[in-house]
C-alpha positions in Angstrom: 27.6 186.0 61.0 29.2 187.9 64.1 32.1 189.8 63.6 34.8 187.8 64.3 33.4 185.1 64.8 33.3 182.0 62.0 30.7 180.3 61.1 32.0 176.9 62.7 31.4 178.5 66.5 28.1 178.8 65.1 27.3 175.7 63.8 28.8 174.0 67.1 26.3 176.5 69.0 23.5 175.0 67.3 25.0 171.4 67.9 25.2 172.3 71.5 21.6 174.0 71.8 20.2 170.4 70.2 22.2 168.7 72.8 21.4 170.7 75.9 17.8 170.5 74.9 18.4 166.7 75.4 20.2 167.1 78.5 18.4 169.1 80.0 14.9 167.9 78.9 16.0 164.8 81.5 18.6 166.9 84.0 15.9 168.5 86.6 13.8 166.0 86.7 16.5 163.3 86.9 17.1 163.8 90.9 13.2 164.2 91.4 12.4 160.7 89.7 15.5 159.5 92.0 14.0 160.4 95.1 10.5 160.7 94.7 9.9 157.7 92.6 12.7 155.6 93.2 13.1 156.5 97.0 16.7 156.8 96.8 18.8 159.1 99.3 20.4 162.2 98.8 23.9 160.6 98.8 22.8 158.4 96.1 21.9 161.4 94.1 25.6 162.9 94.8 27.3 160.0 94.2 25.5 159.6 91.1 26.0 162.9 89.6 29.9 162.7 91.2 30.8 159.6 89.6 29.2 160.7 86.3 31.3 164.3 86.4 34.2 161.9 87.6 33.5 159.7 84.3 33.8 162.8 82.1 36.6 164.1 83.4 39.0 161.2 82.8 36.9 161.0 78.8 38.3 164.9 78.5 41.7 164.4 78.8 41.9 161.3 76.4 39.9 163.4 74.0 42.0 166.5 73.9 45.2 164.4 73.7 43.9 162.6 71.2 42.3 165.3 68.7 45.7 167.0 69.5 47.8 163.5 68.3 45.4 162.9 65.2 45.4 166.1 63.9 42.0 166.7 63.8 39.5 167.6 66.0 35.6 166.1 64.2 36.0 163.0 64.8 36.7 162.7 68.3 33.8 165.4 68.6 31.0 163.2 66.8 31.4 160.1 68.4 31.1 162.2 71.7 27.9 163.4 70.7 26.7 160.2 69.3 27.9 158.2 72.5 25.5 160.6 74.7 22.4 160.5 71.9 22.7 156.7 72.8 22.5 157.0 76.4 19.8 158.9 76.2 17.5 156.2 75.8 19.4 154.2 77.9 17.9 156.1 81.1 14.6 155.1 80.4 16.2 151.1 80.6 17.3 151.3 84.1 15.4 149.4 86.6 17.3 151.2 89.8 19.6 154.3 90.4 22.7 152.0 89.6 21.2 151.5 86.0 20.5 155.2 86.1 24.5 155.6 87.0 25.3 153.2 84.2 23.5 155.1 81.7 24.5 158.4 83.1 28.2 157.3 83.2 27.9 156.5 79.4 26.1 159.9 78.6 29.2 161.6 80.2 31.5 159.8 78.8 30.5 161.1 75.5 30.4 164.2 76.9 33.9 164.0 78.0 35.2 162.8 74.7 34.0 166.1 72.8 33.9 168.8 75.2 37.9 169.6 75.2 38.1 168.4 71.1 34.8 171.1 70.9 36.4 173.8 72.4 39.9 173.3 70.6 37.8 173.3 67.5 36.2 176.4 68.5 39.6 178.5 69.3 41.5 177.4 65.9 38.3 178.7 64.0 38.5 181.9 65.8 41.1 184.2 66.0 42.7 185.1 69.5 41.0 188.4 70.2 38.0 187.3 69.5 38.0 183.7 72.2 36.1 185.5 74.4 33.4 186.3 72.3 33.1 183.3 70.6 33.2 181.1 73.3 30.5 182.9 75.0 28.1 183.1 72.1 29.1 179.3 72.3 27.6 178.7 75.9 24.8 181.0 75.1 23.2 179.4 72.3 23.9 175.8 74.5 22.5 177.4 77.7 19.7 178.3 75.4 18.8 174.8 74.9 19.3 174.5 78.6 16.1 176.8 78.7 14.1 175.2 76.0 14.7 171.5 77.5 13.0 171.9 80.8 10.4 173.3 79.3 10.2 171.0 76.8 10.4 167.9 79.7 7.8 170.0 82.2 5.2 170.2 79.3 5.4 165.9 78.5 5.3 165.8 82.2 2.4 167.7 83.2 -0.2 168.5 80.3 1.2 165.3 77.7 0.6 163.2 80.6 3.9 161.5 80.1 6.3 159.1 82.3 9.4 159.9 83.3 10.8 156.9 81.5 8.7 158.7 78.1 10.7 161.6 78.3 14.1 160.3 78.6 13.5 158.1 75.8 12.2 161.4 73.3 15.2 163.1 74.6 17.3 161.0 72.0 15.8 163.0 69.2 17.4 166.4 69.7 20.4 164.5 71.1 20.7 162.9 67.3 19.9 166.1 65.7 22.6 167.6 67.2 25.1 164.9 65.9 23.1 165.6 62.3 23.9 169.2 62.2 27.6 168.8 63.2 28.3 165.5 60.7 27.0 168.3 58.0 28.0 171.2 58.4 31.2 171.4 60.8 33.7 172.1 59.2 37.6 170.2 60.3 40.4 172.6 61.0 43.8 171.3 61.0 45.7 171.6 64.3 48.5 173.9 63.7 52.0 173.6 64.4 54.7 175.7 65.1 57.4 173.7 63.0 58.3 171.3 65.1 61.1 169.1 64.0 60.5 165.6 62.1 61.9 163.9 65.3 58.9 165.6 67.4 56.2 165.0 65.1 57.5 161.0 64.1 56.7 160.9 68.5 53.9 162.8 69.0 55.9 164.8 70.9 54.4 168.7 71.9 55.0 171.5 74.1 54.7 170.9 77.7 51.6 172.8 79.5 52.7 176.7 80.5 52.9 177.9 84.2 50.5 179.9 83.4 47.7 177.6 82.8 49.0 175.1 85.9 48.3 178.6 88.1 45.2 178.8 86.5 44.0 175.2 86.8 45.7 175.1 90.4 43.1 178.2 91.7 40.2 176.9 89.5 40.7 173.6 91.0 39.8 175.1 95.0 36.4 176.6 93.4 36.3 173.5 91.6 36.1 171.6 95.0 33.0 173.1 96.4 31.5 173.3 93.2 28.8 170.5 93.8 26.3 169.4 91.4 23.4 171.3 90.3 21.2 168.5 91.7 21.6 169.7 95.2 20.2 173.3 94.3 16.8 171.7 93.0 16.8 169.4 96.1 17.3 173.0 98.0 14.3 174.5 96.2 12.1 170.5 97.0 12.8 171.3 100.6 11.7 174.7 101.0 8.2 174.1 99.1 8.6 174.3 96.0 6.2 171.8 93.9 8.2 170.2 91.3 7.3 172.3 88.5 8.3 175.3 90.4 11.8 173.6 90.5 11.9 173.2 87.0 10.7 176.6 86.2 13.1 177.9 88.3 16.1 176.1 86.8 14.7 177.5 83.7 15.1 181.2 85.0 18.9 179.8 86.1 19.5 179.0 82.4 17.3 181.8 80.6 19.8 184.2 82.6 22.9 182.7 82.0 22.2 182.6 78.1 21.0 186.1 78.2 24.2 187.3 79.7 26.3 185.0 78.6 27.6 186.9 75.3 27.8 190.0 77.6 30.1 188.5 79.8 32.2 187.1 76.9 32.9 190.9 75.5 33.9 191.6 79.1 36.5 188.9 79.1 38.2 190.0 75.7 38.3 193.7 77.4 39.0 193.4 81.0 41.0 189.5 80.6 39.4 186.6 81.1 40.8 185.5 84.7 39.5 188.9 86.2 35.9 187.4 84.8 36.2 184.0 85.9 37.5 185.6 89.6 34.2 187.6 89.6 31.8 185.1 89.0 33.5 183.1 91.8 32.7 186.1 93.5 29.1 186.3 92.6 28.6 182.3 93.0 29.6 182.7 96.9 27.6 185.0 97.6 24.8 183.1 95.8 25.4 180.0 97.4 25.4 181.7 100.9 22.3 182.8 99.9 20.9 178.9 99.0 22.6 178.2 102.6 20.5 180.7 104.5 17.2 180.7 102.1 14.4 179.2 104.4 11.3 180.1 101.3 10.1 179.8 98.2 10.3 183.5 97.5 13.9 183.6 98.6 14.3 181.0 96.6 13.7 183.0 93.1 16.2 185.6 93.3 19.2 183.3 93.8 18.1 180.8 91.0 18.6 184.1 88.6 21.5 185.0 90.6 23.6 181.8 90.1 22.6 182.2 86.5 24.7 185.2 86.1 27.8 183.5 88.2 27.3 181.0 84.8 27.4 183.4 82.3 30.9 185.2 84.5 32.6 181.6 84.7 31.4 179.2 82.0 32.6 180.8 78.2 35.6 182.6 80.5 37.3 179.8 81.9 37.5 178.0 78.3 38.9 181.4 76.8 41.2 181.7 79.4 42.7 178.0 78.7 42.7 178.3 75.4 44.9 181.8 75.8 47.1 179.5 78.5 48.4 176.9 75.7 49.7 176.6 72.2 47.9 175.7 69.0 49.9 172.1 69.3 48.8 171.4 72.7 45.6 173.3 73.0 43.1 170.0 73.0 45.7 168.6 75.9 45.3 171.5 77.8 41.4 171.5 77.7 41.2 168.1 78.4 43.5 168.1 81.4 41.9 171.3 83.0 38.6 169.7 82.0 39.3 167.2 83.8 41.0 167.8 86.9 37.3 170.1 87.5 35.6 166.7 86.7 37.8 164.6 89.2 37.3 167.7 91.9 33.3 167.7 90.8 32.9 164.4 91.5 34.5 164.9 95.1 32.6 167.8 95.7 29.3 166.1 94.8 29.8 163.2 96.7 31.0 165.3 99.5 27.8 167.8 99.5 25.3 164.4 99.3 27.5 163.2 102.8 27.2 166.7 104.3 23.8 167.4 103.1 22.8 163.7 104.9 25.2 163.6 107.9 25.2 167.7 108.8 22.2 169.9 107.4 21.0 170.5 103.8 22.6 174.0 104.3 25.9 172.9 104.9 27.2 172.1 101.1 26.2 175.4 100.0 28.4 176.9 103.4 30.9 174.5 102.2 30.7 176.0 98.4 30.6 179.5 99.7 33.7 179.3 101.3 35.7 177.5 98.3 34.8 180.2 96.0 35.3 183.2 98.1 38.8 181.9 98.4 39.1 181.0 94.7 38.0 184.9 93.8 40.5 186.4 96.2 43.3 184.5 95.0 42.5 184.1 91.4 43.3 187.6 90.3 47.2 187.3 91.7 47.4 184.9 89.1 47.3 187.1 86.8 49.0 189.9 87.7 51.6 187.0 88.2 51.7 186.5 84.7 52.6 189.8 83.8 51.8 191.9 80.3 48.1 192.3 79.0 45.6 190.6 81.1 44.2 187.4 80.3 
């Protein structure tokens, strides 16, 4: 094991790397079957991939609150997982992109349900100097299903000789692995409690959310806003020339440098604080996405890809670390699931705005768009936290 960090964060990085190998066996190629195959316009793919992040977002809150009101955090988590292992399958049913945005609605509704449960789990099996850490090996061993998947879907594309439909349906057997591993050998931890009196606990009563993390949601929240789905970055790379397995290949360089770095990045956060880390991958993902705006080639093309995988490894473990540090043990799931979930609400505005601009105005004006709302996001980000005053966090 890693110092300092228990074997539970392992185990739920394994869960994840099954799961992100399911996810992301179907996730590049999902917005190249929509348009190529079933002719459908870029604003259906936004609005698609929008109302799925929207779906998820509203699933995180009710799963943090309720791991937080149970008491426990497992059981919310597997029937996440097992909810998305179902709608796996499910793609491969759908007739149209609305049965595509059925089935993708259910897949993130499961995802919604564990993710802020997950990462509660994750901090009360970790002790506080360490969240950093922890959550970053975390999102590198998922991100590192996030590199074997497309692979994985590119191969049964091209030299199986497979459907798209194929795929998606074999894309339910890591998804069920996953739940396999974490039914065995997850372990429950008990949400603490800082004595609260009988009248509090007979209500469900708990701590209201700190000014701290509402400053840190509230900043998060602008980034959030031109944060558009990773859909429109492989409809960037479709447009300048690439073939479609030069798309997937270079999502995989996106993913295979985010879950190189990722751990990296995570020791950063415990030493520098967390915010500072999320503020500079904001940093990094503007100019990135400048970059996409501007990027007429297939060889401009490359650099980026690997670029906004570093602004992934910066932002993605960070931002969880840095709620966590923002709430109590009592209210931690709450506070995942509503920060979680205001970014899902934004995501799903931000998507179906980029598919309008990407229609209506150019293809480079989302990423202009995104630029801009993460430059301001890094420049006001770290005010927060010399705001909160004491040891950076």
């Amino acid at each position: 094991m890693i110092p300092g960090v228990g074997r539970n964060v392992v185990w739920m990085g394994v869960v994840s790397f099954f799961a992100d190998v399911a996810g992301e066996m179907i996730a590049p190629l999902l917005p190249l079957y929509m348009t190529t195959v079933m002719g459908a316009p870029a604003t259906a793919v936004g609005f698609v991939d929008g109302a799925a992040d929207l779906t998820a977002s509203v699933f995180r809150a009710v799963g943090g609150w309720w791991s937080d009101r149970a008491g426990a955090r497992k059981p919310t988590v597997v029937f996440g997982y097992t909810l998305s292992a179902a709608a796996k399958p499910a793609l491969a049913l759908a007739a149209g992109w609305p049965g595509l945005l059925v089935a993708r609605t259910m897949d993130r509704a499961g995802k919604g349900l564990r993710g802020s449960a997950r990462d509660a789990l994750i901090a009360s099996s970790t002790s506080k100097e360490h969240w950093g850490k922890a959550f970053s090996l975390h999102r590198a061993m998922d991100t590192a299903g996030a590199v074997a998947g497309p692979l994985i879907g590119l191969w049964l594309l091209n030299s199986a000789g497979l459907s798209y439909r194929a795929i998606f349906t074999l894309a339910g057997v890591p998804a069920f692995a996953a739940v396999f591993v974490l039914v065995v050998f997850v372990r429950e931890k008990t949400v603490e409690r800082e004595s609260p009196a009988p009248a509090a606990l007979k209500t469900g009563t708990t701590k209201p959310l700190s000014p701290k993390f509402w400053r840190f949601l509230f900043v998060y929240g602008l980034f959030a806003l031109g944060n558009s789905s990773d859909s429109f970055i492989l409809l960037k790379g479709r447009s300048a020339g690439m073939t479609s397995s030069a798309v997937v290949m270079a999502y995989v360089l996106f993913n295979l440098v985010n879950a190189t770095l990722a751990t990296s990045a995570g020791k950063l956060a415990d030493r520098f604080g967390k915010r500072l880390t999320v503020a500079a991958g904001m940093g990094v993902y503007s100019l990135c996405y400048l970059g996409f705006a501007r990027a007429a080639s297939e060889g401009a093309l490359w650099p980026l890809f690997a670029l906004y995988g570093l602004q992934a490894a910066l932002i993605e473990g960070s931002f969880r670390a840095a709620v966590a540090d923002a709430s109590e043990p009592e209210n931690r799931g709450l506070a995942q699931g509503v920060f979680q979930g205001a970014a899902g609400v934004l995501a799903f505005a931000a998507s179906a705005f980029a598919g309008l601009l990407w229609t209506k105005v150019s293809p480079s004006a989302p990423f202009y768009f995104g630029s801009a709302c993460a430059a301001s996001a890094a420049i006001l980000l770290p005010f927060t936290v010399w705001r909160s005053g004491g040891r950076k966090t």
